[in-house]
C-alpha positions in Angstrom: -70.7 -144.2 -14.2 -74.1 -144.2 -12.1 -76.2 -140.7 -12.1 -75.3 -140.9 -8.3 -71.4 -140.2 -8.9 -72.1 -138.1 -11.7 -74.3 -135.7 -9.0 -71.7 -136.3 -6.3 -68.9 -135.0 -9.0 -71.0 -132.0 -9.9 -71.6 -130.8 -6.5 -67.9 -131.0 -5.7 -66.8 -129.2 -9.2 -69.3 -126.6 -8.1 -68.1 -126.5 -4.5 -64.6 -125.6 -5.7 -65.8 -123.4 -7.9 -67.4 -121.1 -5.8 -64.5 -121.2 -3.3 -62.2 -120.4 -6.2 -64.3 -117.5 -6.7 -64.9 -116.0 -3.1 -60.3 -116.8 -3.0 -60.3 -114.5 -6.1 -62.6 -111.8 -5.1 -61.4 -111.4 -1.4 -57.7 -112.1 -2.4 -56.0 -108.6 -1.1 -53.8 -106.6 -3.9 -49.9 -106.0 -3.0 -49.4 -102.4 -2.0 -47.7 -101.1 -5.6 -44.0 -100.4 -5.5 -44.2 -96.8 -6.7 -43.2 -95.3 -3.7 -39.5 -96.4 -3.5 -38.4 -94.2 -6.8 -40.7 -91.1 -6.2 -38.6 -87.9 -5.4 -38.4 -86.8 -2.0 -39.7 -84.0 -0.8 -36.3 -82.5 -0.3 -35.4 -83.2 -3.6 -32.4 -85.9 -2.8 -32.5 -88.8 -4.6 -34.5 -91.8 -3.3 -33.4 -95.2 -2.0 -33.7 -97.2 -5.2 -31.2 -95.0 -7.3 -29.1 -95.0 -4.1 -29.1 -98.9 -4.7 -28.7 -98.7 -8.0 -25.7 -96.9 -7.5 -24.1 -98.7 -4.1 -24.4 -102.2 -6.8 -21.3 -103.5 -8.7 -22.1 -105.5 -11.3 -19.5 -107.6 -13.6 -19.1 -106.4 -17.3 -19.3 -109.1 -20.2 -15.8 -109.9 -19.7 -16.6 -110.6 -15.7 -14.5 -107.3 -14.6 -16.8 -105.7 -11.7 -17.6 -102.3 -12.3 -19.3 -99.9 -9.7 -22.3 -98.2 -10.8 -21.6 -95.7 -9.0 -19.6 -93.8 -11.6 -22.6 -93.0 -13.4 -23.9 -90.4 -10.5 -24.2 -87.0 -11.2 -25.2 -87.7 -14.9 -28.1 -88.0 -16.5 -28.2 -91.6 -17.4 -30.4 -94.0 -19.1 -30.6 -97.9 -17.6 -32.4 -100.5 -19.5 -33.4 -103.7 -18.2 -33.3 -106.6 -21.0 -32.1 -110.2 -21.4 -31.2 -112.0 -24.5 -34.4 -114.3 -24.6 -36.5 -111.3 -24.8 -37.1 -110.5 -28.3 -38.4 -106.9 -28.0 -35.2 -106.5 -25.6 -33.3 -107.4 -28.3 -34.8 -105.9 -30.9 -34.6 -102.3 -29.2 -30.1 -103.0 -28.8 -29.5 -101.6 -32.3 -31.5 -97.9 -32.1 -30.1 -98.1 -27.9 -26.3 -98.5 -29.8 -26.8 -95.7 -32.3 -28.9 -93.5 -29.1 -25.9 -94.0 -27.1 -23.1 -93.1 -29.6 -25.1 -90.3 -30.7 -26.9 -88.7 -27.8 -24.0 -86.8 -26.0 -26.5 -85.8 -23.4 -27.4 -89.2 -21.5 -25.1 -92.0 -21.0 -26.9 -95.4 -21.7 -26.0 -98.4 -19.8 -27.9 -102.3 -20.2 -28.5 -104.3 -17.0 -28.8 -107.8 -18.2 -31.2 -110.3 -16.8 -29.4 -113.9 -16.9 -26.4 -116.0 -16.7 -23.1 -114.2 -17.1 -22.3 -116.7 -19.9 -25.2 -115.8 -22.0 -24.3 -111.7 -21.4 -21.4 -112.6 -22.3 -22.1 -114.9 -25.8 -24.5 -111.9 -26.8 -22.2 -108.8 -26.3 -19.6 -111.0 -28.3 -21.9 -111.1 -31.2 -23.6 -108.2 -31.4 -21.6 -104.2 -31.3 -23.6 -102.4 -28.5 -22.3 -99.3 -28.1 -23.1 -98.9 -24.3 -21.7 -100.6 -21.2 -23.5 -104.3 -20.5 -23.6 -105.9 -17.0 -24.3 -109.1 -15.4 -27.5 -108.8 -13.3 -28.5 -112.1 -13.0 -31.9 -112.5 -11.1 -31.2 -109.7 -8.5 -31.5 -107.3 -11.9 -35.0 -108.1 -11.2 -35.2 -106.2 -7.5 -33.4 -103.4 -9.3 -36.0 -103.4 -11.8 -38.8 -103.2 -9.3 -37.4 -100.9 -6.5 -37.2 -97.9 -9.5 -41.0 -98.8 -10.4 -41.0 -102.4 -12.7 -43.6 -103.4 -10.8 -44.6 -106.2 -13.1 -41.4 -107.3 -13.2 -41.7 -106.9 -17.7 -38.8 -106.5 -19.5 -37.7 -104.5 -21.3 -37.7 -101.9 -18.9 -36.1 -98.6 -19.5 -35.4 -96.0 -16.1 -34.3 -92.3 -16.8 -32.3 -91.4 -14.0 -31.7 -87.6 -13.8 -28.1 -85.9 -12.4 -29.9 -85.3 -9.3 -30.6 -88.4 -8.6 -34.1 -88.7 -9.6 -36.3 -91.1 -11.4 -37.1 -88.6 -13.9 -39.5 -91.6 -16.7 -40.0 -95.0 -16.5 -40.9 -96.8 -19.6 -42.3 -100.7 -19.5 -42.1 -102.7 -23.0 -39.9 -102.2 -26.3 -39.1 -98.3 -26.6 -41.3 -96.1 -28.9 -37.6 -93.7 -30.0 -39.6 -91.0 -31.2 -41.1 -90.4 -28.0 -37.8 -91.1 -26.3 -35.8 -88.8 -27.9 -38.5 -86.4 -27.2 -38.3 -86.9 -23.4 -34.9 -86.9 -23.1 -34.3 -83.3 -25.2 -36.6 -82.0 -22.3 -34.6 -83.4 -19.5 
């Protein structure tokens, strides 16, 4: 290759560089999603958990089941999937947190193929209700504040209605326990 190509290569690897860069600095944020699970002011519950609870999703076995007949307690909804390793590594101490906690019902929203909901819950003994999410789990997820879109992702839904914690990534159960004995 002649030094004239080589130059006309450089100036065009530095052209798009510096475009790249203005792109990157001038690119505008999304507004956060934090706003649709805040309380209201008058203290009803928000839109999300409305969602949430106006959703019927299937069980393991494909029976629909309304979410709604988890209003008016204080419940606990994790986000996982079965590729996610931290997801599945945080089922066992979620099983023995539901079966002990008398407090909080626990219920797992899973991220994927009914099939593979249904091949997971058939090998492992969870002792909270699974659903079938599929991809729309996802919008769940991110209306009550998953703005990343991460899993796991744990939401602590008061009896009022309220987002009460949110919690991104495998859960620390100390610290969970904690939170829940104060809500």
């Amino acid at each position: 290759m002649d030094k004239k190509k080589l130059a006309m290569f450089a100036v065009i690897g530095v052209a798009f560089a510096v475009m790249g860069a203005w792109v990157g600095v001038n690119q505008k944020q999304p507004e956060p999603r934090t706003a649709t699970y805040l309380p209201t002011p008058e203290g009803k519950p928000h839109k999300a958990v409305d969602a949430l609870f106006a959703t019927t999703l299937n069980d393991p076995a494909g029976k629909p089941e309304p979410l709604s007949q988890y209003k008016g307690q204080l419940l606990v909804v994790n986000f996982w999937a079965p590729w996610c390793a931290p997801c599945v590594q945080e089922m066992p101490e979620l099983s023995t947190l539901a079966a002990e906690h008398g407090k909080a019902k626990v219920i797992g929203i899973g991220i994927d193929s009914p099939s593979n909901i249904s091949e997971f819950a058939g090998k492992h003994k969870i002792a909270f209700p699974l659903y079938t999410a599929g991809m729309d789990g996802t919008d769940l997820a991110r209306n009550l504040g998953n703005v990343s879109g991460g899993l796991p992702f744990t939401v602590v839904i008061g009896a009022d209605g309220q987002v009460k914690k949110t919690y991104l990534g495998r859960l620390k159960f100390d610290q969970f326990k904690a939170d829940l004995a104060t809500m």
